[in-house]
Backbone of each chain as ProteinMPNN parsed JSONL, in Angstrom:
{"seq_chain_A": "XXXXXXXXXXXXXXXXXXXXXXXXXXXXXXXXXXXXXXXXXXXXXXXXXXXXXXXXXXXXXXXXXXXXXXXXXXXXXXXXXXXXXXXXXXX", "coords_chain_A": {"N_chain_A": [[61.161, -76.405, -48.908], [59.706, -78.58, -51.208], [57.256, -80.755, -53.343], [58.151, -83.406, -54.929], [58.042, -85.861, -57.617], [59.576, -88.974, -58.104], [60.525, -90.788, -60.623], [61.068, -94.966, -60.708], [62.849, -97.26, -62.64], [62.93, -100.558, -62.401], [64.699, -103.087, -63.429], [65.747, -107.102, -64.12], [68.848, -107.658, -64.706], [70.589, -107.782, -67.742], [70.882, -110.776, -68.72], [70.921, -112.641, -66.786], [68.36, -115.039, -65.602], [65.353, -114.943, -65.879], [62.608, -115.414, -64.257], [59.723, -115.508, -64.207], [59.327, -113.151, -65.963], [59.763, -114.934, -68.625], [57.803, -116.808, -68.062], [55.507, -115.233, -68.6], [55.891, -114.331, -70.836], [55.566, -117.112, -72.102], [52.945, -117.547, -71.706], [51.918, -115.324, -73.022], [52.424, -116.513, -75.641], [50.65, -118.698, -75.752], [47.906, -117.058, -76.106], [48.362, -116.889, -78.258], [50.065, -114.563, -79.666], [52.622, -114.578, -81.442], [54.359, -113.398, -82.465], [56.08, -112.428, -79.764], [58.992, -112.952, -78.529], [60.812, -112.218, -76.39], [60.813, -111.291, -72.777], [60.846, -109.415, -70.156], [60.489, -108.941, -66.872], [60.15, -106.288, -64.709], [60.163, -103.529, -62.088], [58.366, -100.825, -61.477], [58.57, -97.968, -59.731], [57.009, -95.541, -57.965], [58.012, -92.609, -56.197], [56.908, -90.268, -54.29], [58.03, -87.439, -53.026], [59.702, -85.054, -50.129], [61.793, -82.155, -51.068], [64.752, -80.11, -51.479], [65.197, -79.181, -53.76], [64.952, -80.617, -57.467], [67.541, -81.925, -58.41], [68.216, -82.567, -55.357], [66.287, -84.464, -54.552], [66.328, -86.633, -56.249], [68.809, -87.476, -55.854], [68.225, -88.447, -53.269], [66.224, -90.608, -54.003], [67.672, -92.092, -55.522], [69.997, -93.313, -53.548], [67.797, -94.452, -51.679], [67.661, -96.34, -53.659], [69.649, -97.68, -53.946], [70.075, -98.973, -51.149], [67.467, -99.581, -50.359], [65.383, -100.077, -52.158], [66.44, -101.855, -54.983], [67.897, -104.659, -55.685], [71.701, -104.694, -55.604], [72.646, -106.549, -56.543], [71.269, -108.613, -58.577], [69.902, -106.666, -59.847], [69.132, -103.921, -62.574], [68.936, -100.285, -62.173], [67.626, -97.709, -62.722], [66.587, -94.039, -62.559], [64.038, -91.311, -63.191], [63.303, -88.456, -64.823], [63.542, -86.171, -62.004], [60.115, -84.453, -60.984], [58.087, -81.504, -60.268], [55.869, -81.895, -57.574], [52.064, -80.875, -57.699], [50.922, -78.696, -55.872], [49.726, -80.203, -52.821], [48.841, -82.713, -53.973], [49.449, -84.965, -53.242], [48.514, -87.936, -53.19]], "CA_chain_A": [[61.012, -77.785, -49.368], [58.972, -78.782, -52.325], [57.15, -81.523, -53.138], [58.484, -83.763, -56.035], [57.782, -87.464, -57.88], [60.838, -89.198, -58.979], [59.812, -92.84, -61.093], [62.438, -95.627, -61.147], [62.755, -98.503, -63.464], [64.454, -101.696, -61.903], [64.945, -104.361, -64.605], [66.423, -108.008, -63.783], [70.017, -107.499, -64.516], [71.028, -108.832, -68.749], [72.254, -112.15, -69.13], [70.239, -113.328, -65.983], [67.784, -115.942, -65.956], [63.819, -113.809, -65.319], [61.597, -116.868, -64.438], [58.439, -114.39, -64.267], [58.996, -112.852, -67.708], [59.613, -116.451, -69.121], [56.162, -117.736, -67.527], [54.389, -114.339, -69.291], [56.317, -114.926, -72.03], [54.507, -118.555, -72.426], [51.201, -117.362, -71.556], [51.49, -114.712, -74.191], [52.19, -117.312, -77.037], [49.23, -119.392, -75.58], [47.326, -116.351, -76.506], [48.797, -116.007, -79.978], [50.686, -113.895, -79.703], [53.543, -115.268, -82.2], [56.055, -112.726, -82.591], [56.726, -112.596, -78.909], [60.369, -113.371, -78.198], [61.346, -111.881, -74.676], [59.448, -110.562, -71.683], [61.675, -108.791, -68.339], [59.592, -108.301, -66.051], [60.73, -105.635, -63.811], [59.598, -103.014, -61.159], [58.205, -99.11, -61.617], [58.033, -97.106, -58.33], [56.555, -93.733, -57.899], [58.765, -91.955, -54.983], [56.401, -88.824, -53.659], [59.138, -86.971, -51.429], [59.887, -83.265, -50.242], [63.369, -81.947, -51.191], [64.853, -79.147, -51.64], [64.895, -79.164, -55.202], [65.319, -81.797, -57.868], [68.668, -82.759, -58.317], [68.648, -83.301, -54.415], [65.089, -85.628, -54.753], [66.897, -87.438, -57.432], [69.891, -88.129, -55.172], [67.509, -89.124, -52.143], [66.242, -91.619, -54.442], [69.298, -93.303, -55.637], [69.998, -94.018, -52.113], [66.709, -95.142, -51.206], [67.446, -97.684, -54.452], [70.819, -98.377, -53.438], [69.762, -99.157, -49.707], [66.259, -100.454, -50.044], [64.64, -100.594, -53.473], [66.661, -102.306, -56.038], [68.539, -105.501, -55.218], [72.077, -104.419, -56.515], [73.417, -108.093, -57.069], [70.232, -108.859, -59.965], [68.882, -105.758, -60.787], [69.887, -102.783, -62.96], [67.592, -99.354, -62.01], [67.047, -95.927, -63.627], [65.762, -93.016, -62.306], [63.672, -90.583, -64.577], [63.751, -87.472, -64.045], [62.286, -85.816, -60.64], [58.83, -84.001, -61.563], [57.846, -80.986, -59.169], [54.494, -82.647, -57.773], [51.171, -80.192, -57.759], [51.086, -78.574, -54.319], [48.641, -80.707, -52.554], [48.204, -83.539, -54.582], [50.178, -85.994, -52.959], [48.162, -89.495, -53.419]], "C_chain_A": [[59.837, -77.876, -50.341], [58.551, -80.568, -52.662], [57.576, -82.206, -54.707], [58.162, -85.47, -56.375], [59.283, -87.408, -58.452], [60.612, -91.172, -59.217], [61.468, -93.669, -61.081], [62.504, -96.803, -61.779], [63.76, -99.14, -62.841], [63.691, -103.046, -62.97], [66.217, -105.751, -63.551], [67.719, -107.91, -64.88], [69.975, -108.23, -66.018], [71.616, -109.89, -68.685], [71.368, -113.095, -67.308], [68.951, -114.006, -66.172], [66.423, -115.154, -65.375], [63.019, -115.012, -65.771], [60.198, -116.01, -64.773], [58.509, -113.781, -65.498], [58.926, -114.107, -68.463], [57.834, -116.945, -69.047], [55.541, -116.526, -68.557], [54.76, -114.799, -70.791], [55.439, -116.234, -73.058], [53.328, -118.243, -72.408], [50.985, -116.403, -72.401], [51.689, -115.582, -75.63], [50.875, -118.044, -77.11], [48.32, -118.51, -76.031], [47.41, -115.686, -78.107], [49.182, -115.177, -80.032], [52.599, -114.06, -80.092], [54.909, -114.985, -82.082], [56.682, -112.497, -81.159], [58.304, -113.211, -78.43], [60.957, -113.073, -77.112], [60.566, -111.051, -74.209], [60.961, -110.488, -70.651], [60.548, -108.276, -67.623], [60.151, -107.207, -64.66], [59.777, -104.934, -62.354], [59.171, -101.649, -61.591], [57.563, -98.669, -60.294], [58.024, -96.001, -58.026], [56.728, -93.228, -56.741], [57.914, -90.236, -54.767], [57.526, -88.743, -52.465], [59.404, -85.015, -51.235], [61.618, -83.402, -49.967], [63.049, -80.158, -51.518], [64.713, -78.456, -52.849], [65.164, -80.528, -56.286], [66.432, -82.485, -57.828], [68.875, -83.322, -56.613], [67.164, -84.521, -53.82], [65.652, -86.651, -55.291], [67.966, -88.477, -56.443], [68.894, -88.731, -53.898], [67.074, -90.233, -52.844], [67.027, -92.732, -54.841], [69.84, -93.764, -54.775], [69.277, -95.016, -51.775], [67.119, -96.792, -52.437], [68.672, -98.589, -54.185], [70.963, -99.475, -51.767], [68.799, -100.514, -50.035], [65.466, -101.134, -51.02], [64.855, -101.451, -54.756], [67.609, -103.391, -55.485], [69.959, -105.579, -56.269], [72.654, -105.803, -56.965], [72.416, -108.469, -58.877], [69.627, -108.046, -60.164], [70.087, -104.629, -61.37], [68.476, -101.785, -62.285], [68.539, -98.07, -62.855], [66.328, -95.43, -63.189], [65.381, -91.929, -63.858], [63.536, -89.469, -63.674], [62.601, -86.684, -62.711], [61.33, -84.736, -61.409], [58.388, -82.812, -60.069], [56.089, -81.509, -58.938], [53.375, -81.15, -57.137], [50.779, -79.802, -56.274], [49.799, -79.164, -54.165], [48.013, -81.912, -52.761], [49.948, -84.567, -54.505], [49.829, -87.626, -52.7], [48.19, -89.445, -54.713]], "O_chain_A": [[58.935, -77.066, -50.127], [59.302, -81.488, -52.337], [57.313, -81.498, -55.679], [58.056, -86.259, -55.436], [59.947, -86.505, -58.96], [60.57, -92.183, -58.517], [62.58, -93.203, -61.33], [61.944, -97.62, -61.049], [64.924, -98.785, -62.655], [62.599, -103.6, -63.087], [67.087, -105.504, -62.716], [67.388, -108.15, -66.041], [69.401, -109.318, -65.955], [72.84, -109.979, -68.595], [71.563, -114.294, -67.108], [68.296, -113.472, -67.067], [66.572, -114.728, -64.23], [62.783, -115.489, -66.881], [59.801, -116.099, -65.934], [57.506, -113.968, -66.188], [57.834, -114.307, -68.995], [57.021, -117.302, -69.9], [54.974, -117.055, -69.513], [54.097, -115.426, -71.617], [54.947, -116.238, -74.186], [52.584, -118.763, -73.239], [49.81, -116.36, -72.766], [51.07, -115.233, -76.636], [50.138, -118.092, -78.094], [47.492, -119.199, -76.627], [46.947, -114.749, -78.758], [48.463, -114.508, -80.773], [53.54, -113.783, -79.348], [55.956, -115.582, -81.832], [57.903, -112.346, -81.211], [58.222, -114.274, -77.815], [61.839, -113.879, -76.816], [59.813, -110.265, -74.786], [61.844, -111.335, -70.521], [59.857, -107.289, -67.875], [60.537, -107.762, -63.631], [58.943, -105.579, -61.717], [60.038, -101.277, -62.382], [56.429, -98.904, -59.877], [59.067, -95.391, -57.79], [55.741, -93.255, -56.005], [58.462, -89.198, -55.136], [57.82, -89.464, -51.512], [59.284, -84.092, -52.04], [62.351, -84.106, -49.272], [62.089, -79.404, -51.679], [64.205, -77.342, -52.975], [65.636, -81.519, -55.729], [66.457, -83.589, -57.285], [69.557, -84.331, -56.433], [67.216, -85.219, -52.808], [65.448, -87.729, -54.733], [67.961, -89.701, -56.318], [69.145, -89.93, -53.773], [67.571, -91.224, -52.31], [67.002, -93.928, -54.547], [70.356, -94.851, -55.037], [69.67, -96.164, -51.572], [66.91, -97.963, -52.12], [68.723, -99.819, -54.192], [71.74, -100.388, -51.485], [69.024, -101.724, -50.028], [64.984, -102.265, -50.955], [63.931, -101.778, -55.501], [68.29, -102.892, -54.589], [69.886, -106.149, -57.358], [73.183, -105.79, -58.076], [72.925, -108.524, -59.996], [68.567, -108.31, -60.73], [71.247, -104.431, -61.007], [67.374, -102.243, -61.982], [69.652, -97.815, -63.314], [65.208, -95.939, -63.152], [65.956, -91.777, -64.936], [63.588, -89.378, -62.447], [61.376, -86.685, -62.595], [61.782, -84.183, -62.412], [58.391, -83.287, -58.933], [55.249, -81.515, -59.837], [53.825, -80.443, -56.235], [50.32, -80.681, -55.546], [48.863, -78.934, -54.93], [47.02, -82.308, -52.151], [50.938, -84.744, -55.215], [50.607, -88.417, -52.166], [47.967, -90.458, -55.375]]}, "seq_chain_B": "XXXXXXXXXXXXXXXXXXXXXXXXXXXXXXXXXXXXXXXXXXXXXXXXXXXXXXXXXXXXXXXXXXXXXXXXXXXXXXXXXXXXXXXXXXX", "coords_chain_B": {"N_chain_B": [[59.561, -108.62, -91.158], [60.822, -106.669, -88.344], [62.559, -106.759, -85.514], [61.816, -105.665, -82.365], [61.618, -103.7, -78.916], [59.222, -103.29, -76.652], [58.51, -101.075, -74.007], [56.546, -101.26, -70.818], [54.718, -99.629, -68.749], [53.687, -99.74, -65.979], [51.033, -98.988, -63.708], [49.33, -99.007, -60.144], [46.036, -98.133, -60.044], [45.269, -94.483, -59.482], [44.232, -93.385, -56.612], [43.493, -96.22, -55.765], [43.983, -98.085, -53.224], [47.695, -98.95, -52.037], [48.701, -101.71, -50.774], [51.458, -102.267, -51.199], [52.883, -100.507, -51.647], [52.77, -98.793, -49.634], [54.161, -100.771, -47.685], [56.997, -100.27, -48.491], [57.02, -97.525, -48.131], [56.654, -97.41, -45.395], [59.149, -99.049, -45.065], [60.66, -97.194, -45.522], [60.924, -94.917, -44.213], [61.766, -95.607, -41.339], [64.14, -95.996, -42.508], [65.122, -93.514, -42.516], [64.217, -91.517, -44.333], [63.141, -89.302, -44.205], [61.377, -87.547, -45.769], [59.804, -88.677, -47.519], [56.95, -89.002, -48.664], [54.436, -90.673, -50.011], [54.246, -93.748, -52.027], [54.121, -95.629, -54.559], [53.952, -99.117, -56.038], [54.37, -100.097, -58.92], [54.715, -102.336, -61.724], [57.504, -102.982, -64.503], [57.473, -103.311, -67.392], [59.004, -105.101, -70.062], [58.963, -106.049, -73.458], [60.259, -107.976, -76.263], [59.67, -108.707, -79.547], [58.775, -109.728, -83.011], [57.408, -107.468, -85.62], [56.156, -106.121, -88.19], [56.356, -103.087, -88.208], [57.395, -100.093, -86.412], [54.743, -99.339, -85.618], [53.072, -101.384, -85.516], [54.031, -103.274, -83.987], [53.797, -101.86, -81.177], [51.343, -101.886, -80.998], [50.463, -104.237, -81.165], [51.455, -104.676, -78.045], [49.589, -103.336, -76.752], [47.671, -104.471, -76.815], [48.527, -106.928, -75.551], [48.375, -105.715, -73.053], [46.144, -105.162, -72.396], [45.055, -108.21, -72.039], [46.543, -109.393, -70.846], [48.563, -108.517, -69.418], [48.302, -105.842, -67.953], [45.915, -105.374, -65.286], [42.893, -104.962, -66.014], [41.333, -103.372, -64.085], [42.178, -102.64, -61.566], [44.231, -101.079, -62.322], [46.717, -99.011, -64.258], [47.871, -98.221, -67.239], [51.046, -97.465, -69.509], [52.875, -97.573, -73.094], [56.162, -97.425, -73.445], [57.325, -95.588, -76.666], [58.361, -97.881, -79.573], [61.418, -99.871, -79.745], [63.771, -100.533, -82.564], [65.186, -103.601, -82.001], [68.475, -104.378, -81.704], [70.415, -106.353, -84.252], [69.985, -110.131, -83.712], [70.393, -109.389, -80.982], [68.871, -111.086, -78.793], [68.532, -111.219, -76.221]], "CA_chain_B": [[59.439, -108.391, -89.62], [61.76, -106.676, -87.443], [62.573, -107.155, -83.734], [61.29, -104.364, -81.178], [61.072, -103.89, -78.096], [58.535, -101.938, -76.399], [58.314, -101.251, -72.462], [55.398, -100.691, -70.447], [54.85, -98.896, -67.428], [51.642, -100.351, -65.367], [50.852, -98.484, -62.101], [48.183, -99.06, -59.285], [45.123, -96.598, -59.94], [45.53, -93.436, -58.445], [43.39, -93.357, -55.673], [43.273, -96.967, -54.843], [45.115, -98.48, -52.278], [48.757, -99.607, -52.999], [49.306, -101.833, -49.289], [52.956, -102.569, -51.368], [53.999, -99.302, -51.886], [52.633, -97.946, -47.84], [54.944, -100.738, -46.783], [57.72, -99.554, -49.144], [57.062, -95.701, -47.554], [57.042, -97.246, -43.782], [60.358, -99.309, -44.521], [62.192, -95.964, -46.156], [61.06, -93.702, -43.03], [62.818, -96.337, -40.985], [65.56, -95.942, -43.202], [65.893, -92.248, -41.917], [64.563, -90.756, -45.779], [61.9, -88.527, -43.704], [60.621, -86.768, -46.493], [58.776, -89.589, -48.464], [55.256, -88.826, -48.89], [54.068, -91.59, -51.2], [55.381, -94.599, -52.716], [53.328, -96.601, -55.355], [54.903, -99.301, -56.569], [53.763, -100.881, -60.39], [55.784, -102.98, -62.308], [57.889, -102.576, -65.386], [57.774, -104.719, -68.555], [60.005, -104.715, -71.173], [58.945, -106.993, -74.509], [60.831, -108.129, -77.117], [59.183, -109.085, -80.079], [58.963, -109.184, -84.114], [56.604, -106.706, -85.988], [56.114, -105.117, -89.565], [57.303, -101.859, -87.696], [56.957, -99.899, -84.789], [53.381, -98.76, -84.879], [52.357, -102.407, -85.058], [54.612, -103.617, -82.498], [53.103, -101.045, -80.097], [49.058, -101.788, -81.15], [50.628, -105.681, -80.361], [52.062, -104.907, -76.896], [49.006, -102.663, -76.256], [46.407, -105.772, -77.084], [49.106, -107.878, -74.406], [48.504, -104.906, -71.73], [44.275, -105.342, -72.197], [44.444, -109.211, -72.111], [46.751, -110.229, -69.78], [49.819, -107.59, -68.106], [47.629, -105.685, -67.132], [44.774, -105.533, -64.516], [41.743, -102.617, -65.995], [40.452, -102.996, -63.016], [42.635, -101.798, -60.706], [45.718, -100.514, -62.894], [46.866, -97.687, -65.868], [49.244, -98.745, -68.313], [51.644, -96.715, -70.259], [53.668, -97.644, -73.046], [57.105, -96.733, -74.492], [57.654, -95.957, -78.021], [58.739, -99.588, -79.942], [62.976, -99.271, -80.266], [64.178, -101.134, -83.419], [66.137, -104.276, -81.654], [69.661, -104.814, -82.924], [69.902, -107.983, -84.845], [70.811, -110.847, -82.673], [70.237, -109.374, -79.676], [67.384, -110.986, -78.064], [67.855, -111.368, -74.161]], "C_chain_B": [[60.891, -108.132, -88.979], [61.314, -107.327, -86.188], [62.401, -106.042, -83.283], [61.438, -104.82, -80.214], [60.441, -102.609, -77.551], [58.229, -102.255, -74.839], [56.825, -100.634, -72.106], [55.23, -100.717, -69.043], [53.374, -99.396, -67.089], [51.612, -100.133, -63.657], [49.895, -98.857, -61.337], [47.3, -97.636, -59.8], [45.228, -95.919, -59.079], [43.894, -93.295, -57.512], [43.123, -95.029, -54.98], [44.085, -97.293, -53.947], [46.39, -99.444, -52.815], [49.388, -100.551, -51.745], [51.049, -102.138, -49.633], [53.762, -101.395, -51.1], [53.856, -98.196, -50.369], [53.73, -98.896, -47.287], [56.102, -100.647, -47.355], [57.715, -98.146, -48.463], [57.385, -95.833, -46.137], [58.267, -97.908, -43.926], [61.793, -97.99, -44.845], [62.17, -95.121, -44.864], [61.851, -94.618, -42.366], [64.233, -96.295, -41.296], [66.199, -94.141, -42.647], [64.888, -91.59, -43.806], [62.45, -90.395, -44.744], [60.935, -87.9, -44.441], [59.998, -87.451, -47.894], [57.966, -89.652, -48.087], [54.857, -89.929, -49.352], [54.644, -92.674, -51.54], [54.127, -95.754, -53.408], [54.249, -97.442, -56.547], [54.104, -100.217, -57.908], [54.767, -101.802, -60.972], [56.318, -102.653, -64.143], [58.4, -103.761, -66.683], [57.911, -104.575, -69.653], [59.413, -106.216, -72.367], [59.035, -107.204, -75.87], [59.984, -108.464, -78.023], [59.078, -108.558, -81.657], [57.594, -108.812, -84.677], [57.009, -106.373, -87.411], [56.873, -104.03, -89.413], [56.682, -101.266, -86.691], [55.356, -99.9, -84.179], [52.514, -100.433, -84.149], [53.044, -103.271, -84.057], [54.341, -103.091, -81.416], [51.497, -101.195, -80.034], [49.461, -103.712, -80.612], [50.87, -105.579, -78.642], [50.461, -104.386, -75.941], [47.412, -104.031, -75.971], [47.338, -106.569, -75.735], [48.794, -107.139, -73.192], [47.164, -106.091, -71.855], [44.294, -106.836, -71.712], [45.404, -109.701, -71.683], [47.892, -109.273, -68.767], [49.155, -106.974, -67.966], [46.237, -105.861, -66.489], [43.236, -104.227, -64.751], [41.181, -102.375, -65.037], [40.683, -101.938, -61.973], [44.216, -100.793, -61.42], [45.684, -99.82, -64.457], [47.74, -98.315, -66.096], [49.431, -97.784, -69.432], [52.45, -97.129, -71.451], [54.928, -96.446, -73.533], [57.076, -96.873, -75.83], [58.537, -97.482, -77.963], [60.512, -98.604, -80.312], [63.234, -100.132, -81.141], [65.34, -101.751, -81.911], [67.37, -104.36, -82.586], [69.709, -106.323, -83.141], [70.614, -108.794, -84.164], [70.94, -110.992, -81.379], [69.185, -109.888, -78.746], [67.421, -111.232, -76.541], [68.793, -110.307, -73.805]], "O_chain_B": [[61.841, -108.915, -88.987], [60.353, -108.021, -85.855], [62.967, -105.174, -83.948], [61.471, -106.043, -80.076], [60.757, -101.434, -77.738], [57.818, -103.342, -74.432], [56.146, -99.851, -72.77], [55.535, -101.642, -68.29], [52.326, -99.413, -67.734], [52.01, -100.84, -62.731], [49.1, -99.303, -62.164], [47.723, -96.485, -59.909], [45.301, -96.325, -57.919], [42.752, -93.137, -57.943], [42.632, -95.132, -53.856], [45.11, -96.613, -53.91], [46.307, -100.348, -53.646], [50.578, -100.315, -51.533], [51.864, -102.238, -48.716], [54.862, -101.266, -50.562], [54.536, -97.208, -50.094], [54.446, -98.35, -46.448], [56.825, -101.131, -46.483], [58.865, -97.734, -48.317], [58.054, -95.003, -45.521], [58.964, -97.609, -42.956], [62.997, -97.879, -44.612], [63.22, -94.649, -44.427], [62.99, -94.533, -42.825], [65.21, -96.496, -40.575], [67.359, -93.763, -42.48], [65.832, -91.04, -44.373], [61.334, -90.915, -44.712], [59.81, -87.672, -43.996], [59.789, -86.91, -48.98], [57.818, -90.325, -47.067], [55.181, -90.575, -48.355], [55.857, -92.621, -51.332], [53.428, -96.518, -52.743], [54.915, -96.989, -57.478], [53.215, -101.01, -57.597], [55.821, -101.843, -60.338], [55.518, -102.141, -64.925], [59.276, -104.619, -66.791], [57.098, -103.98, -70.361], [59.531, -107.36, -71.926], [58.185, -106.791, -76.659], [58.962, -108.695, -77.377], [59.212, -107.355, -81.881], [56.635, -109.537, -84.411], [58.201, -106.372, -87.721], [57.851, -103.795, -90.123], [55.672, -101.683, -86.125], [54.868, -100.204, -83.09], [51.855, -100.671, -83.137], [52.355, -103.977, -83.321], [54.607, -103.789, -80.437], [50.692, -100.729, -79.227], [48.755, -104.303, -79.795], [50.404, -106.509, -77.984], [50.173, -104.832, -74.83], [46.546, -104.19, -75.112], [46.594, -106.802, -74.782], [48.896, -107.8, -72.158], [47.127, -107.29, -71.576], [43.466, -106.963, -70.809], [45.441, -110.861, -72.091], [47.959, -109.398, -67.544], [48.584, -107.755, -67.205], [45.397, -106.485, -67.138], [42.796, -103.265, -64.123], [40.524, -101.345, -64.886], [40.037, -100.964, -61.585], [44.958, -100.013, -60.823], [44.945, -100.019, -65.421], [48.412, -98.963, -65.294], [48.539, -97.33, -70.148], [53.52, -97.189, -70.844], [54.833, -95.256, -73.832], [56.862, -97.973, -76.34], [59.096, -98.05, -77.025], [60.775, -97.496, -80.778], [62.881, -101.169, -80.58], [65.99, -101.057, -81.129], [67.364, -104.401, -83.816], [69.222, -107.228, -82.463], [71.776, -108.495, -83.887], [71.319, -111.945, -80.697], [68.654, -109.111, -77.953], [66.438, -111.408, -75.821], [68.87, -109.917, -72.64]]}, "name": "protein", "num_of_chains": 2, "seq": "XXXXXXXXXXXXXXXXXXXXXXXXXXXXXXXXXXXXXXXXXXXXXXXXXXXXXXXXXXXXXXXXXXXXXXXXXXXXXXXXXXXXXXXXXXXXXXXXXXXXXXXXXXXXXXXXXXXXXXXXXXXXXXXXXXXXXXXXXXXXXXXXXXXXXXXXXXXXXXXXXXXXXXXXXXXXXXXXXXXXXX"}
């Protein structure tokens, strides 16, 4: 077993209404910030896990996002790819 | 001015405490996924916006991390290269 990171991007789903990017959205024009036109505010979560190797880290994750981490009704997610993590240096 | 968008990855500092992403790690062991070490969870923010061209659409998003998405205190921020938006597309 090996120890590996695997990151995952969960975005609020296109064509859905993202009250929380909206609100930044506003508070970045209040700041001048002109050319602003859309904000998503999403999620990024850094999965430390031991697998056997990557492709089966990868798949433990997509579970975990299917299960627990990504709400599949309003979100989309993306995994990137699993990373073997530095023996030892697991915080 | 085009349209861009440029994402940005904004994690908890490594080493501080993440109490989101420990109870993210105690609800996955629950889940049976035994071999999650870690779990830090950041958020992921995607923003649209018009620029001269990429570089300055990325020195804009990077001025929005410092002065308001993110936190320097406790959080790193990454971004993505700026992607030429297609025309029309903005949400």
């Amino acid at each position: 077993m090996t120890s590996f990171t695997v990151a995952v991007r969960i975005v609020p789903r296109r064509g859905l209404l993202d009250p929380q990017g909206k609100a930044v959205a506003d508070a970045l024009h209040s700041l001048d910030f002109a050319g602003v036109q859309d904000v998503r505010v999403g999620r990024y979560i850094v999965v430390s896990l031991r697998a056997d190797n990557a492709e089966a880290a990868e798949a433990d994750v997509r579970r975990m996002c299917e299960q627990l981490l990504a709400n599949p009704v309003t979100e989309d997610f993306e995994l990137e790819n699993a990373r073997p993590l530095a023996a030892g240096a697991t915080s």
